[in-house]
N, C-alpha and C positions, 0 to 999 in steps of 0.2 A: 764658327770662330774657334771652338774646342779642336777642333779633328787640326785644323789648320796651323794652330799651337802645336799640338803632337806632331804634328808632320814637319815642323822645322829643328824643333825639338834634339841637341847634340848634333846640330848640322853648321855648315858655314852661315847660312844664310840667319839661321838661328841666336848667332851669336853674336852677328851685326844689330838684329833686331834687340837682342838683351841688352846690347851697348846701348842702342838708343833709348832704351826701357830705362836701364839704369842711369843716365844723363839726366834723364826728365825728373826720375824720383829724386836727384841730387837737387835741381833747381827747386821745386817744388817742395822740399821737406826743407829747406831753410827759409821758404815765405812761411808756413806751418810754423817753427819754432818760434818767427817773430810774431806770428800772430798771440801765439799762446804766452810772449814774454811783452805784450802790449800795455798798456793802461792799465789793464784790469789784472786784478787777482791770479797767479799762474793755474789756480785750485779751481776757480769758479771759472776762468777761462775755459779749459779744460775741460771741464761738468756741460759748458754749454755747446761747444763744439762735438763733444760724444753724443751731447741728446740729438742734437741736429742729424749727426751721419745716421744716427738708429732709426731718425723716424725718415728718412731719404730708405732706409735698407727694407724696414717693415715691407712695405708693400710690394718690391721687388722679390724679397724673399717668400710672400706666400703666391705671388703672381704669374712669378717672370722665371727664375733659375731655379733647378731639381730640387727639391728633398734628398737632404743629405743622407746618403748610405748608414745604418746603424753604428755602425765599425768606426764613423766619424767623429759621433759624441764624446768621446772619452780623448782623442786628439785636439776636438775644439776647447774641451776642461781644461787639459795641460797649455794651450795656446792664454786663455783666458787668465790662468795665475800668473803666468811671467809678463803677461801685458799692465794688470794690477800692480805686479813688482815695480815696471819700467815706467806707467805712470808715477806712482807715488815717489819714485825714486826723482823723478824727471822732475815734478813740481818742488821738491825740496833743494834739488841742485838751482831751479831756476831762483827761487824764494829767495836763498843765503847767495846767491853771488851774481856779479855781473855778465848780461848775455855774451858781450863780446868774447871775457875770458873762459866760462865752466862750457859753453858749445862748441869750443872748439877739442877740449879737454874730452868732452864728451864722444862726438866726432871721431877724435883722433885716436883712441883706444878702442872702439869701436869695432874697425875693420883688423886690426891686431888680432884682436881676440875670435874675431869672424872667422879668420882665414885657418888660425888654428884650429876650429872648433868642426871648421868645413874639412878640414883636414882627417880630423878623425874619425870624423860621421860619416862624410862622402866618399870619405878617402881621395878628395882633389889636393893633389899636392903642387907645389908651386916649384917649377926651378930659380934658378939662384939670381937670374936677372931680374924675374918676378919678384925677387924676392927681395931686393934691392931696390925696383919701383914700390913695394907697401914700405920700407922702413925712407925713403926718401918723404913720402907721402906722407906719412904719421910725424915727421919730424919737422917740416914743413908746418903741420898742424896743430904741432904742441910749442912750435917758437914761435905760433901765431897769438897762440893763448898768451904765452911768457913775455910777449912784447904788449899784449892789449893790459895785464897784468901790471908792469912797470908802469903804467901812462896812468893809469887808475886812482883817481882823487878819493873816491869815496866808499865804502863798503868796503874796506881792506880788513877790518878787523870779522869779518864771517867770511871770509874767502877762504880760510884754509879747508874749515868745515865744506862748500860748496865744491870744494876741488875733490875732496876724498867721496861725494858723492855726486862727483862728477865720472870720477874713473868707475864707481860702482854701477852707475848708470851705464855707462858705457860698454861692462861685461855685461847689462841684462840686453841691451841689444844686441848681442854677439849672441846672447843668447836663444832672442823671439827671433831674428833672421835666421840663425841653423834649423829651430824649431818651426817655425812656419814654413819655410823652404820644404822641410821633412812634410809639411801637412798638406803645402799644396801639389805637391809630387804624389802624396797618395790619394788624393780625390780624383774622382772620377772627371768632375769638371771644377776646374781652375774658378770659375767666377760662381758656382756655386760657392765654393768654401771661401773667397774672398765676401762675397754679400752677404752670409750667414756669420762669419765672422764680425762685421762691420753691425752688424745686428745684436748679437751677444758683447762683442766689448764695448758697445753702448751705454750699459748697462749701470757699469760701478760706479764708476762717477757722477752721475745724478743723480742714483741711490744714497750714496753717502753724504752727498752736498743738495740733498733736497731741501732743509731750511733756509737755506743760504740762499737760493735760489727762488725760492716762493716769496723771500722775506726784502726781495728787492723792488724799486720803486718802478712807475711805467717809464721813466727818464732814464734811470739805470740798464734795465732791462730791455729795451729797445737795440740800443749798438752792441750791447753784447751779447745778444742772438744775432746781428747782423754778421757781428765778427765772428761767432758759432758758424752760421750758415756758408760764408764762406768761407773757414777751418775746415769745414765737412767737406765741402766738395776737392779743397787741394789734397786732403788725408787722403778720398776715394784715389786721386789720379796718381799722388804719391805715391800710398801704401798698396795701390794696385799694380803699378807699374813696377816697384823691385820684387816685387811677387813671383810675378808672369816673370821677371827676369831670369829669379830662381829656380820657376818650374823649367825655363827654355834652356839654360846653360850654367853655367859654374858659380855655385853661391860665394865663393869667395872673390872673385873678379867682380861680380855684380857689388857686393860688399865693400869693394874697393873706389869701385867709379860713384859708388853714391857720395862715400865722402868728402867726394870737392864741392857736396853742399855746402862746406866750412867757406870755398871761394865764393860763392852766390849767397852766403848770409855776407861777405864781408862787401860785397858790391850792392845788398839790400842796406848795408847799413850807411854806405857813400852814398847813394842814390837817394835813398828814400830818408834818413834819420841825418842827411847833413855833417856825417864823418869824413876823417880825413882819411887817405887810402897811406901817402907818404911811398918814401924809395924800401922803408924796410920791409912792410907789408904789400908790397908790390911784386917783392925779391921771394918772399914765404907764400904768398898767392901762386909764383911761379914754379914755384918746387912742390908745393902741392899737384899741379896740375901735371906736373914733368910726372912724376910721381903714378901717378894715373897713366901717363902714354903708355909708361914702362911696362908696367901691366899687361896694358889693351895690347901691347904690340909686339912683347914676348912670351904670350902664349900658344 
């Protein structure tokens, strides 16, 4: 599967597959966010869904994929504090504000900051059409926020707070996408560093929220390892598929097409939570996605 990666790797055929990579990691990281914005606690959510992917990784990691190269340890540290950053940051935007407004907010500066960041590291530069699909997209997805915002009965007075670490959130993802990108570009094998990775950022969060979690009842604790366990497995497909996207082709396009996760949270929330979608969020669903073509199809 490695060699087969490398062998498409900055080719046509490469870049279809990243599209599809990154499509999938879009759908699947806004079923991910609603899980972690459910019922429960965003903190202890969180805590339960990392134990889960750790203990799916364990055995795979001493079993299945290499032993990571020496030279990796000190790239999976630096990977591991801007994950810490982007959780904590992530459970405090979710805490103070409402999902529909700070995820898109989140989202939508996201790929902004990605594309620069790819820019400077990878040196992938975007021409001016491209460039015109990320600010169609991002605009799309912050007059999604700005309209879910207006309609908003409750929680208005911690929203400003939720917004400013919303957008902070959102540079730390610009920031573990360029940085993981960089990590798994330099391992040897791609799902070694993703299953090791998934093994070490395990860690924080039920470390830090191990009372919380000991101190819950067998009622409590039942659906929310359920909900754990299936957060673990979409994280795996998620976080593994803009991965490989990164390793196979341009982290800033890959960066871009995951954002119309903001369109598949707003169709989880029609479908599944009983919202209205209406003609305005229909019109900003479509400029987002337009948003996206321009991208995939002037590059």
């Amino acid at each position: 599967m490695t060699q087969w990666i490398d062998s498409i790797t900055g080719t046509p055929e490469g870049a279809r597959v990243a599209t599809m990579l990154a499509l999938t990691a879009a759908i699947l990281h806004a079923v991910f966010g609603a899980l972690q914005k459910g019922r429960h606690d965003p903190w202890i959510s969180r805590a339960a869904i990392d134990l889960c992917y750790g203990l799916i990784a364990l055995p795979l990691a001493i079993f299945v994929v290499p032993f990571p190269e020496p030279f990796m340890w000190p790239v999976f540290g630096g990977a591991m504090l801007i994950h810490i950053a982007y959780k904590l940051s992530q459970a405090a935007t979710y805490q103070r504000g409402a999902y529909t407004v700070v995820y898109p907010v989140v989202r939508g500066t996201g790929p902004l900051f990605t594309v620069i960041a790819a820019g400077l590291v990878f040196h992938e530069h975007f021409n001016a059409v491209q460039w015109l699909g990320v600010l169609t997209l991002v605009s799309g997805i912050l007059g999604l926020a700005a309209f879910n915002w207006q309609r908003l009965t409750i929680g208005r007075d911690t929203l400003r707070p939720a917004l400013m670490w919303a957008v902070m959130t959102g540079m730390i993802v610009a920031a573990y996408t360029t940085y993981d990108a960089w990590g798994i570009r330099l391992s040897p094998d791609p799902f070694s560093f993703l299953i090791w990775f998934f093994l070490l950022d395990s860690l924080f969060m039920p470390i830090i929220l191990h009372r919380r979690l000991l101190s819950l009842s067998g009622a409590e604790a039942r659906p929310l390892m359920a909900r754990g366990a299936l957060g673990a497995v979409v994280a795996y497909a998620s976080f593994g598929s803009i991965m490989l996207a990164t390793r196979i082709d341009d982290v800033g396009r890959a960066a871009v097409l995951r954002e119309t996760s903001t369109v598949f949270a707003a169709l989880v929330g029609w479908l599944i939570l009983g919202e209205k979608v209406g003609p305005v969020r229909t019109l900003l669903m479509a400029a987002i996605a337009a948003g996206a073509v321009i991208v995939e199809f002037a590059s």
